[in-house]
N, C-alpha and C positions, 0 to 999 in steps of 0.2 A: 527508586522505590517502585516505581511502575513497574519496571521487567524483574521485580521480582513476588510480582502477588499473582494469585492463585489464576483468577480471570486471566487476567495478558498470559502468563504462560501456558497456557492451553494452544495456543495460537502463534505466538512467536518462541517455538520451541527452543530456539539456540540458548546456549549459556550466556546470560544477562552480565552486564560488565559488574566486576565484583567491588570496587573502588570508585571513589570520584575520579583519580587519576585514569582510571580503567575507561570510565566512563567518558572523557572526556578525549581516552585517543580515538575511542568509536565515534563519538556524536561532534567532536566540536569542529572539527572540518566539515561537516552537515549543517551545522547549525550556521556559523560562520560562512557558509556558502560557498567556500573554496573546492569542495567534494563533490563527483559526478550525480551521488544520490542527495537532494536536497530535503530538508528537514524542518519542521514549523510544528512549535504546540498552539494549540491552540486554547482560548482561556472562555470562561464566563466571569464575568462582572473582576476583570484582571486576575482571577486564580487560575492558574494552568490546571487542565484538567482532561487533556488528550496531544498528543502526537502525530502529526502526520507524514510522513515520507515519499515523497517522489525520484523518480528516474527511468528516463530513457532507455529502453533496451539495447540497446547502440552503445550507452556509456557503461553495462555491465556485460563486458564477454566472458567472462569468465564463469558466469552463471548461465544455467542451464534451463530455458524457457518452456512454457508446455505447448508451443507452436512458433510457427519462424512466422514472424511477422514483424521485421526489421524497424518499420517507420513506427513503434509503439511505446509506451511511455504505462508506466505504473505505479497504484498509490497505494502505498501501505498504508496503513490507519490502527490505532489503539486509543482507545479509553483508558485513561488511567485511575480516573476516580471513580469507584465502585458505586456511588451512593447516584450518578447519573445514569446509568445502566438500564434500557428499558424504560426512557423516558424521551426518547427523540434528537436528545441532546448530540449522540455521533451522526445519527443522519443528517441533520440538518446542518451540524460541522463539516460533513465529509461533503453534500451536496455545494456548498456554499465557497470548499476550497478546489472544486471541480470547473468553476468558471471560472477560476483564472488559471489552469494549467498550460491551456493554450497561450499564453502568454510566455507560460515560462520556455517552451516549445511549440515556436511555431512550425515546426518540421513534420511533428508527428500526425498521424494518419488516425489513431484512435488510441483509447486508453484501454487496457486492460485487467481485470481481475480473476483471480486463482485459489481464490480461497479454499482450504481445505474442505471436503465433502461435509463433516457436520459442524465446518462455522453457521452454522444458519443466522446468526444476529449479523455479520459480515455482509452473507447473500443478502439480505433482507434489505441491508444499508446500499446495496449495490441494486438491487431493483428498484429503491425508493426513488435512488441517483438516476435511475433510466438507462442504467448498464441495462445490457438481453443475455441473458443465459444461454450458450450456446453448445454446452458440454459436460458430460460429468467423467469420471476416473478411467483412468484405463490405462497403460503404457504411454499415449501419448503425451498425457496431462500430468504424468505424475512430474513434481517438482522439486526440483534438487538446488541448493543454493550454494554449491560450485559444483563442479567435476569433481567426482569420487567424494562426492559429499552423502552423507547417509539422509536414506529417505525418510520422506517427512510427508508426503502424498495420504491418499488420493484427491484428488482435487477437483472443484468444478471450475469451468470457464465461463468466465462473463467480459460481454466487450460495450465498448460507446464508444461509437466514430466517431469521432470530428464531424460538427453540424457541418452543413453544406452549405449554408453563405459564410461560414469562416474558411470553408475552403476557398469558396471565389474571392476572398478578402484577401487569402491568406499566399 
C-alpha cells in the first residue's frame, strides 16, 4: 500500500510491486535478510508506519552511483503513513536506525545520501541525521538505478563518515 500512495511515489519512482506475490519476490529476501540490500519497517506503538533500506555499495554493481566511493553504504527511507508526515516521526526513525549501521558494516568508511534535488523533507531528515551536504546536480550526480536504466536525477549529495573512534574501534 505504501509504494503505491501519492507521497512515496514522488520519490521512489520505479513501478511499485503490483501483487502480494509481486511484492514479496522484491522485499522478502530483504526482509528475511538473505538479500545484499537489507530492509526493516519500522513501527510506533507496534503499527508499521515506514520503511527502511540499507546496502553497501560493493553489494550493488550493477547500479550506477553518483561518485566512486567504494567503502560506502546507503539508506533509503520512506514514510508510509501520511498522517505522520511533518511531525519528526522519519527523522528521529531515520537518525535512530543510523546507529546501528555500523554494526551491520563494519567495513564501510561513510554513509551516503542522493536524494533527488527537490526531496527537501529527505534533505532535511539527512541534515537533522548530521549527513553534510556536499553537492547538488550535474552529470556527476545524476542517479541511475542500473545501467541503461532511465533517469530519475538530478540529485543532491549528502555524506556521514564513519565517527573516528569507531574507526579506531573498528
Amino acid at each position: 500500500r505504501w509504494l503505491h500512495t501519492r507521497h512515496v511515489r514522488a520519490w521512489w519512482p520505479r513501478e511499485p510491486p503490483a501483487t502480494v506475490a509481486d511484492l514479496e519476490q522484491k522485499y522478502g529476501s530483504r526482509i528475511d535478510g538473505t538479500a545484499a540490500i537489507k530492509v526493516f519497517i519500522f513501527q510506533i506503538h507496534g503499527e508499521p508506519v515506514g520503511l527502511t533500506q540499507l546496502f553497501r555499495w560493493a553489494d550493488r554493481p550493477s547500479r550506477e552511483f553518483p561518485v566512486d566511493i567504494p567503502a560506502a553504504a546507503t539508506i533509503d527511507f520512506l514514510m508510509g503513513e501520511a498522517q505522520h508526515l511533518g511531525k519528526g516521526v522519519g527523522s528521529a526513525a531515520f537518525a535512530a536506525f543510523v546507529r546501528h549501521v555500523l554494526d551491520f558494516y563494519p567495513d564501510i568508511a561513510v554513509l551516503v545520501g542522493f536524494p533527488h534535488r527537490d526531496n527537501r523533507a529527505f534533505q532535511h531528515v539527512l541534515e537533522k541525521t548530521g549527513y553534510r551536504r556536499l553537492g547538488e546536480a550535474g552529470p556527476a550526480l545524476d542517479v541511475r538505478y542500473a545501467r541503461n536504466a532511465p533517469y530519475v536525477g538530478p540529485n543532491v549529495l549528502y555524506v556521514l563518515p564513519r565517527p573516528a573512534a569507531a574507526v579506531a574501534a573498528g
